[in-house]
C-alpha positions in Angstrom: 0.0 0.0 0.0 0.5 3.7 -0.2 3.5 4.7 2.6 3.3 7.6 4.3 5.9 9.1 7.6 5.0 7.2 10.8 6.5 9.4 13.1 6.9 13.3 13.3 6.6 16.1 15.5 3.2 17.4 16.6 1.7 19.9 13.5 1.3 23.2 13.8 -2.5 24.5 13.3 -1.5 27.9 14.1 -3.0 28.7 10.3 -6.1 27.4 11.5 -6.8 30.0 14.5 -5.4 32.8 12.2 -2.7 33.7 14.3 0.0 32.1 15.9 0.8 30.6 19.0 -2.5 30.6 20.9 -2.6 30.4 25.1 -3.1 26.4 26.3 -6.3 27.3 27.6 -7.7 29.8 25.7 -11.3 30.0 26.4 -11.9 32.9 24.4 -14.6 31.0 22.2 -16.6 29.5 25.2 -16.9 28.4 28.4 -15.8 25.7 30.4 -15.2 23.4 27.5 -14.1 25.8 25.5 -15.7 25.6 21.5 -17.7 23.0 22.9 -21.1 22.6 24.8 -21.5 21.5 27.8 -23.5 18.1 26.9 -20.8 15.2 26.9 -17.6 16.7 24.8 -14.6 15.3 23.7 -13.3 13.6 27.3 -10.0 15.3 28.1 -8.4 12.0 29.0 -9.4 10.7 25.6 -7.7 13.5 24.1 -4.8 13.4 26.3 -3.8 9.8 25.4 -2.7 10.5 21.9 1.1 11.1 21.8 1.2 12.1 18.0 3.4 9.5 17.2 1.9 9.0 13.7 1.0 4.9 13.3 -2.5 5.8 12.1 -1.4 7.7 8.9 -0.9 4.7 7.1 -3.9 3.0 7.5 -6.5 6.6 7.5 -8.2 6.8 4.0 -8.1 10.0 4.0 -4.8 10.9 4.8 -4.2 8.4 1.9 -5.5 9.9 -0.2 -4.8 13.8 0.5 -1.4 13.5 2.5 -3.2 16.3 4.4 -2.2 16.3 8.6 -5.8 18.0 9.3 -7.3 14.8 7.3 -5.9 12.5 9.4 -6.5 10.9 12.9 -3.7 12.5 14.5 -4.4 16.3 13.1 -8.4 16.0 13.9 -7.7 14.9 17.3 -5.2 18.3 17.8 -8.3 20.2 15.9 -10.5 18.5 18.7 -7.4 19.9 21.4 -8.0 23.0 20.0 -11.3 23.5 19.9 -11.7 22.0 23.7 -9.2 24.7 24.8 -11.6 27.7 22.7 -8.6 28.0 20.1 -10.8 27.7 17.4 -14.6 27.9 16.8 -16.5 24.6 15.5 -17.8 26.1 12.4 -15.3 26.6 9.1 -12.5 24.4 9.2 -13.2 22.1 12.0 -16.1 21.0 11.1 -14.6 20.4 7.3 -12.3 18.5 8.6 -14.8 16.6 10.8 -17.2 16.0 7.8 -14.5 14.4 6.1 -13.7 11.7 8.7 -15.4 8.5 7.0 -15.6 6.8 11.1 -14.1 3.9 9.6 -12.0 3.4 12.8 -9.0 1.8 10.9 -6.9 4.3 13.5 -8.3 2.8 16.4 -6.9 -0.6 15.7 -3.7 0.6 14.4 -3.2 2.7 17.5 -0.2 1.7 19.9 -1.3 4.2 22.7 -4.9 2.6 22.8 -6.7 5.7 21.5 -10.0 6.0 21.5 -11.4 7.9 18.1 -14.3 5.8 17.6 -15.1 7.7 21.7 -13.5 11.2 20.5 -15.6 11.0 17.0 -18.9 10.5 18.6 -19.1 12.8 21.3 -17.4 15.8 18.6 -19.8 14.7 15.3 -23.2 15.8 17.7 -21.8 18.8 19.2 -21.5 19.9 15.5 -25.0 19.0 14.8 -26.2 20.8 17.6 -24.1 23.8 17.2 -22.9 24.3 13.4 -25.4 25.9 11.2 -25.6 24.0 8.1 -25.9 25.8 4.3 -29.3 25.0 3.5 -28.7 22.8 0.1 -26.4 20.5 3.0 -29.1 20.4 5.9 -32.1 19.5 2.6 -29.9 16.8 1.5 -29.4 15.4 5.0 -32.9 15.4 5.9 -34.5 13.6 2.8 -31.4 11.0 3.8 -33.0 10.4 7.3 -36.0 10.9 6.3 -36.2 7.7 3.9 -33.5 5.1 4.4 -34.2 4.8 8.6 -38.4 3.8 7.1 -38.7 0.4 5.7 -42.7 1.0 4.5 -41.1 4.6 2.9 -38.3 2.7 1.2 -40.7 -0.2 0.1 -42.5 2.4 -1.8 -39.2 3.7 -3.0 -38.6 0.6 -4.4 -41.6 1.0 -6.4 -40.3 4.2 -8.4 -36.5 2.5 -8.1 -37.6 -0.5 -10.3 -39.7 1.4 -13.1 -37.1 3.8 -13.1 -34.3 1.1 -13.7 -36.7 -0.4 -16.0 -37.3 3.0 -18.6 -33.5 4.3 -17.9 -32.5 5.2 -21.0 -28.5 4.8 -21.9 -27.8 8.2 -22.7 -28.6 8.8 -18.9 -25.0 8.2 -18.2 -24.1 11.1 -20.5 -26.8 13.4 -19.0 -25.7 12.7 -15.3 -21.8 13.5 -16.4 -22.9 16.7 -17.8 -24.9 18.3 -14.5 -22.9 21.2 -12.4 -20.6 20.5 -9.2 -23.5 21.0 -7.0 -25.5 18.3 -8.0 -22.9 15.6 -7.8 -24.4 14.2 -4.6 -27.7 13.6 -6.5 -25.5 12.0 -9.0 -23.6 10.1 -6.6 -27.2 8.7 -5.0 -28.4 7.6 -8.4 -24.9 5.4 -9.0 -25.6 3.4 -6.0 -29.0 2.5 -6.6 -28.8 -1.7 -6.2 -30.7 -3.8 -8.7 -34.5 -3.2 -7.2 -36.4 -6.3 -7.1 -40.2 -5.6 -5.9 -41.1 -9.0 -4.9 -37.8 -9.3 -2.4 -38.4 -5.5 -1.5 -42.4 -6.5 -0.1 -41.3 -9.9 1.0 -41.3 -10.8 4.8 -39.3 -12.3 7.1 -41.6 -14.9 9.2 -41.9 -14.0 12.6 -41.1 -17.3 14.1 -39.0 -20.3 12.3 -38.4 -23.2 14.4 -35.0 -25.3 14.8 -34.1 -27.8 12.8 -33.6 -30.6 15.1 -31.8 -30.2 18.6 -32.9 -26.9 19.8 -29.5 -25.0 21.0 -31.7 -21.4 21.7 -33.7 -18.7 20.9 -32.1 -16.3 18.9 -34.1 -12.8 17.9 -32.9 -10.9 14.6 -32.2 -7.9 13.3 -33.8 -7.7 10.1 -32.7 -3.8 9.5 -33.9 -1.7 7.1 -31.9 -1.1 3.5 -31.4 -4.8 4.8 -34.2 -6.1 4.4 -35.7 -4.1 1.7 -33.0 -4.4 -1.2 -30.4 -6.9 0.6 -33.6 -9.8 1.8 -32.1 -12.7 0.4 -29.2 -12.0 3.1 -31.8 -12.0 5.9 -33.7 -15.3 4.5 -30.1 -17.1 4.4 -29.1 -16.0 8.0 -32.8 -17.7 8.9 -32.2 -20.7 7.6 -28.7 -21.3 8.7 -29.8 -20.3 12.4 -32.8 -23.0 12.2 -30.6 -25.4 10.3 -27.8 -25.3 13.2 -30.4 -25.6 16.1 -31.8 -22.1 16.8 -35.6 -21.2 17.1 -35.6 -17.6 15.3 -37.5 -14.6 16.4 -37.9 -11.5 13.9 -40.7 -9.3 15.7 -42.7 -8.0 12.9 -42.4 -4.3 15.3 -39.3 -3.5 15.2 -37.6 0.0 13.2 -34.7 1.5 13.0 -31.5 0.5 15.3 -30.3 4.0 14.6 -26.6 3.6 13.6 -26.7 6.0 10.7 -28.2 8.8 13.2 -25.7 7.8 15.9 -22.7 8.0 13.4 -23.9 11.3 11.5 -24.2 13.0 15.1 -28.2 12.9 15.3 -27.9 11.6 18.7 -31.5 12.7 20.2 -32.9 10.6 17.2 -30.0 7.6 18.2 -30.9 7.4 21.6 -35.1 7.4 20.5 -34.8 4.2 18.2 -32.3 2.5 20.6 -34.9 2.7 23.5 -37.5 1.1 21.2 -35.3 -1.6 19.7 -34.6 -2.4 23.0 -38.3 -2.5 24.3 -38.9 -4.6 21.0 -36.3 -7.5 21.8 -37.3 -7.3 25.6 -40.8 -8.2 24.5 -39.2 -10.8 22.2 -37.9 -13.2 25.3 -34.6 -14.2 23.4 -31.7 -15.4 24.6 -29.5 -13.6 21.9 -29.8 -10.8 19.2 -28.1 -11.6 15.9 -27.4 -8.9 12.9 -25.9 -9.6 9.6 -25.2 -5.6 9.3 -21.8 -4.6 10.4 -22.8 -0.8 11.0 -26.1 -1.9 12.8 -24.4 -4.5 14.8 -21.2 -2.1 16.3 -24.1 0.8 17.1 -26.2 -1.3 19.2 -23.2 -3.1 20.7 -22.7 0.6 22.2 -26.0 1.1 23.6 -24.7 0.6 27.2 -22.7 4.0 26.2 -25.4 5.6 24.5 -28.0 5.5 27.1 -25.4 5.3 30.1 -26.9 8.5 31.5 -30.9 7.3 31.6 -30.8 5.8 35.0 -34.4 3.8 33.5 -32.4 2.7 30.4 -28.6 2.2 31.5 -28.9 -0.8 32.4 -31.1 -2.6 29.9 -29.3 -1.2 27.6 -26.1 -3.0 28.8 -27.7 -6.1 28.7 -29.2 -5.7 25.2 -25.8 -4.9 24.4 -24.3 -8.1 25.8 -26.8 -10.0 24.0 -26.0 -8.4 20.0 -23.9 -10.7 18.4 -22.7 -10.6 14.5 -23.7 -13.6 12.5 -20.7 -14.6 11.9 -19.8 -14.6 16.1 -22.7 -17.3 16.1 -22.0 -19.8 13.3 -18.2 -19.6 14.2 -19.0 -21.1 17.9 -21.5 -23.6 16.6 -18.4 -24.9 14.1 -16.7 -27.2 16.9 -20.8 -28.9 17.3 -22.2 -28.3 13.9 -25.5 -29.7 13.1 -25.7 -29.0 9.5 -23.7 -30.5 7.3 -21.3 -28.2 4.8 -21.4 -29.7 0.8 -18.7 -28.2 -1.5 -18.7 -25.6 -3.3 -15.9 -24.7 -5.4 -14.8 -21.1 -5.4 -11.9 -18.6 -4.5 -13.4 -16.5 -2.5 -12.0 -12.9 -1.4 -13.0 -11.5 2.1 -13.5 -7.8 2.2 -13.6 -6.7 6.3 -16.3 -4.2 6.5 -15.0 -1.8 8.7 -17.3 -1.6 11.5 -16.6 -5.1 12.2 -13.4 -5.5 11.5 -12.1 -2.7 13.1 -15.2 -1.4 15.0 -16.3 -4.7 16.6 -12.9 -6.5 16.3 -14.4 -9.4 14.3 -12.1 -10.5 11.5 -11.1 -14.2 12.5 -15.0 -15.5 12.9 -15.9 -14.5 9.3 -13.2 -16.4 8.1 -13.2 -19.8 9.8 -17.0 -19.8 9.1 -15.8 -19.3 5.1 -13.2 -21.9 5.3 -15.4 -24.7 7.0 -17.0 -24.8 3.5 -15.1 -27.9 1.5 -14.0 -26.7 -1.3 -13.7 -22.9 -0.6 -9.9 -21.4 -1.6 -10.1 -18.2 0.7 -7.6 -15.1 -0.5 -6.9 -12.1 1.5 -7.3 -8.3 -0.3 -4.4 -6.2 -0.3 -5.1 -2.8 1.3 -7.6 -4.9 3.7 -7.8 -1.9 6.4 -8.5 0.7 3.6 -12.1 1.8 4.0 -14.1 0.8 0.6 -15.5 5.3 0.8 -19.3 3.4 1.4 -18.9 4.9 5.4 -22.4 4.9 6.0 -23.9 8.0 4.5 -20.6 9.0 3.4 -20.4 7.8 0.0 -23.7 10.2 -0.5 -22.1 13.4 1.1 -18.5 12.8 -0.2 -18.8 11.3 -3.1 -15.7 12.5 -4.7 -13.3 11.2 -1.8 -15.5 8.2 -1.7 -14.9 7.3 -5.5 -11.3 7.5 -5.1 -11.9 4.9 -2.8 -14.4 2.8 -4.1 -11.7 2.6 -7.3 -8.9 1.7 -5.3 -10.9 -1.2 -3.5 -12.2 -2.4 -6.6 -8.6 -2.6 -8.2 -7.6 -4.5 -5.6 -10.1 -6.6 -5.6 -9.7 -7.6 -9.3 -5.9 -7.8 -8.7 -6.6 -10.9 -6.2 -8.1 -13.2 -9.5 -11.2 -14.3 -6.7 -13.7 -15.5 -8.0 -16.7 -14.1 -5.6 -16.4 -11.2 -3.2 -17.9 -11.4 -0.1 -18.8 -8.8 2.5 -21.3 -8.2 5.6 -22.3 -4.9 5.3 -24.9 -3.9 2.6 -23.2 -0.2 2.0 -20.0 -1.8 1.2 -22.3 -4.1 -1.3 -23.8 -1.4 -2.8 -20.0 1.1 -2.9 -18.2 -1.9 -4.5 -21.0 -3.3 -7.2 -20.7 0.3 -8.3 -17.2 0.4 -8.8 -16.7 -3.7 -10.1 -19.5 -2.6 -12.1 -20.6 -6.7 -12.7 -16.9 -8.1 -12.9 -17.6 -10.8 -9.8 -20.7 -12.0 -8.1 -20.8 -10.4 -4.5 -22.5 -11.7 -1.5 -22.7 -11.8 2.4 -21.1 -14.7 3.9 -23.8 -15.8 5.3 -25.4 -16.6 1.7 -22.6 -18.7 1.1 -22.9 -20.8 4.1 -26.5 -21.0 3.2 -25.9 -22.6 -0.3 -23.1 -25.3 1.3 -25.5 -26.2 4.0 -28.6 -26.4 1.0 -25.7 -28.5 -1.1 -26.6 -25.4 -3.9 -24.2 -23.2 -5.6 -25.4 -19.3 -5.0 -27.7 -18.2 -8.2 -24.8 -15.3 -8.3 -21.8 -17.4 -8.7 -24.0 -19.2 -12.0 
C-alpha cells in the first residue's frame, strides 16, 4: 500500500486560528469546555492519550489519499485539542475536517497508545449538529437521507419508483448525469448506487417465528434492518435458515424499526438514543436469549448502547444487557463450528474476504468470518491487499463525499480484481452497494452468510451461476 511518515513532530495548526501561537487554555470561544457545549464533549483523558506518534497515517483513507495532517486521525484529534481549549470555533475548518472523517476506525486498531477515536468522534460529530449551522442545500440533503432510508414502508414504496425507473432508464442517462454542475454531484452520486431493485424481495417478509431444525440449542431474535431487508432480503432469509438449520428457534418481531446507527454515526444523537430505546423494548418483548445482525454498522451501534443510554438511570442498564446480548452472525456460526448440526457440501470457489470496517475494526471481528468461510469444503479463501482501507461506502458518506469516496471505491475495486477471486464477499450492505458500483458486474458479491446457506442447502449461489 501507499506509505506515508510514521513518526513526526506534533503539526502546527496555528494557520487554522489565524494567528500564531495561541494560550493552552484559551477559552476565548466559550466556556468551560471551550468551543464545545456542555452536553458530553470530547473527554480530556481521551484526548490526552494520543502522543502524535503518527501509526494511524498509514492506514487513514483520508490521509491516503490527500497527504493532508488536518485529514488524518492525529491532526483532527489536535483540531478537537484546540477547539476544547476555545482556540478555534466549531464552524469553518473544524467542522470540514470533521465531515471528512469517513468513522471507519481503521486508526483505532492501528493505534499503539490505545486511543480511543471511535469515543472522541462521537461525542465531537453531535456537538457539530447541535451547534454548526448548516448551508441550507447540506441540511435538505441530510434530511431527505434520514428521512427515507431509517423507514422500511417509505423505502418499500421507494422501491416501487427504483424498479420502473431502472426499467425506462435510457443509456444516454449516463451522458446526462456527467454533464450536471458541481452541485448536483451528490444527486448524481445517489443515483450510482441505486442496487438492482427487485419488488417481490423489496415487499417480502421475514416470518416472525421459524423453528429449529432438530436439537434446539436457543432462541435467537434478529435484526432484520432496514436497506437490509428491503434491497439486501435474500441476506436475511439465508441467515434464517442457517440459524434453524444449526439448532436455533428464530424470532424477527414484525415491530421493530430502525437500530439508529446511521443517526448515531452522523451526530443525530437525540434521534439515536429514540430508536435504541424502542429496539430495546422490542427485543425485551421478544424473550430471546441472543440478538443476531448480519449488518456490520447496525451490529457495532447497538453493541454501544450501554454507552449511549449510560446517563438514563431507566435505560442504563437494559441497555447494557441488550448490548451483551447483539452478536454478528458470523460470532454465532463460528461457535456452533466445533458442534455443527448442519452439514457443509462443496462448493468450489476462490473467494476474497472484504472486512467491512465496523466489524473489522469497529467490533474486532475478523477471524470468525473467516473460519466460518473456510469450513466450506472446497472454498480457496484469499486475503485483499489494502484490507484496512475503507471501501468510501462509510455509512452515508459515500452520498455526502462522493468525490473522496470514488477515489476509494476505485482503489478497493482494483484491488479486488488484482486478487483473480472468484466471488467477493462482504457483511455490510453499503459496502455491497459502494463496490457493485465500482466492479460494475466483474464478480458476483454476496454476504457470507449466503454462502454458508448454499453449502448447507448443497446449492451453488444463483450469483456465482
Amino acid at each position: 500500500m501507499t506509505t506515508h511518515p510514521t513518526t513526526g513532530p506534533s503539526p502546527d495548526f496555528s494557520s487554522e486560528r489565524g494567528e500564531k501561537a495561541a494560550p493552552e487554555r484559551a477559552d476565548v470561544l466559550g466556556g468551560q469546555f471551550g468551543s464545545f457545549d456542555d452536553h458530553h464533549p470530547p473527554a480530556q483523558e481521551l484526548l490526552d492519550d494520543c502522543v502524535h506518534c503518527g501509526f494511524c497515517l498509514p492506514t487513514c483513507p483520508t490521509y491516503a489519499l490527500w497527504g493532508e495532517e488536518m485529514d488524518s486521525p492525529r491532526g483532527r484529534i489536535y483540531l478537537m485539542q484546540m477547539a476544547e481549549n476555545g482556540e478555534i470555533p466549531l464552524e469553518g475548518a473544524f467542522t470540514t475536517h470533521m465531515d471528512r472523517c469517513l468513522g471507519c476506525m481503521a486508526c483505532v486498531t492501528a493505534c499503539p497508545s490505545g486511543v480511543q477515536y471511535d469515543r472522541l468522534l462521537e461525542a465531537t460529530r453531535p456537538q457539530i449538529e447541535r451547534n454548526v449551522p448548516r448551508s441550507r442545500a447540506d441540511k435538505l440533503f441530510r434530511e431527505a437521507i434520514f428521512t427515507l432510508f431509517p423507514y422500511k414502508r417509505r423505502l418499500r414504496a421507494a422501491s416501487l419508483g427504483g424498479a420502473l425507473y431502472q426499467k425506462l432508464r435510457p443509456k444516454s442517462m449516463d451522458k446526462l448525469l456527467a454533464r450536471l454542475p458541481q452541485r448536483l454531484e451528490r444527486l448524481v452520486a445517489m443515483e450510482s448506487l441505486l442496487p438492482p431493485v427487485r419488488v417481490r424481495d423489496a415487499f417480502a417478509r421475514i416470518p416472525a417465528r421459524t423453528p429449529a431444525v432438530g436439537p434446539r440449542r436457543g432462541r435467537v431474535g434478529l435484526l432484520t434492518g432496514c436497506v437490509q431487508d428491503v434491497f439486501f432480503h435474500p441476506v436475511n432469509e439465508a441467515t434464517v435458515r442457517v440459524l434453524a438449520a444449526e439448532g436455533w428457534d428464530v424470532v424477527a418481531p414484525r415491530e421493530q424499526t430502525c437500530c439508529g446507527a446511521l443517526g448515531l454515526h452522523a451526530g443525530r444523537e437525540e434521534e439515536a438514543i429514540a430508536r435504541a430505546k424502542k429496539l430495546i423494548a422490542t427485543f425485551e418483548r421478544a424473550g430471546v436469549d441472543t440478538i443476531a445482525t448480519n449488518v456490520a454498522g447496525c451490529g457495532s451501534s447497538m453493541k454501544e448502547y450501554g454507552e449511549l443510554l449510560a446517563d438514563d438511570p431507566e435505560w442504563a442498564e437494559r441497555a447494557r444487557a441488550f448490548a451483551a446480548k447483539t452478536r454478528d452472525i458470523s460470532e454465532i456460526v463460528d461457535e456452533t463450528l466445533a458442534d455443527p448440526r448442519a452439514r457443509r457440501h462443496p462448493i468450489e470457489a476462490t473467494v476474497v474476504y472484504h472486512d467491512a470496517c465496523h466489524l473489522g475494526h469497529a467490533q474486532k471481528i475478523r477471524s470468525e468470518p473467516r473460519r466460518v468461510l473456510r469450513a466450506i469444503p472446497g472454498v480457496e479463501l484469499v486475503e485483499l491487499p489494502e484490507a484496512e482501507i475503507c471501501c468510501g461506502s462509510a455509512g452515508i458518506y459515500n452520498m455526502l463525499q462522493p468525490e473522496a469516496a470514488g477515489a476509494l471505491g476505485k482503489r478497493k475495486a482494483d484491488n479486488i480484481r488484482g486478487t483473480g477471486a472468484d466471488v467477493l464477499v462482504t457483511a455490510n450492505p453499503g459496502c455491497l452497494l459502494q463496490i457493485r458500483k465500482y466492479l460494475d458486474g466483474e464478480l458476483p458479491m454476496l454476504h457470507p452468510i449466503q454462502l454458508v446457506d448454499a453449502s448447507i442447502r448443497g446449492v451453488r449461489p444463483p450469483e456465482m451461476g
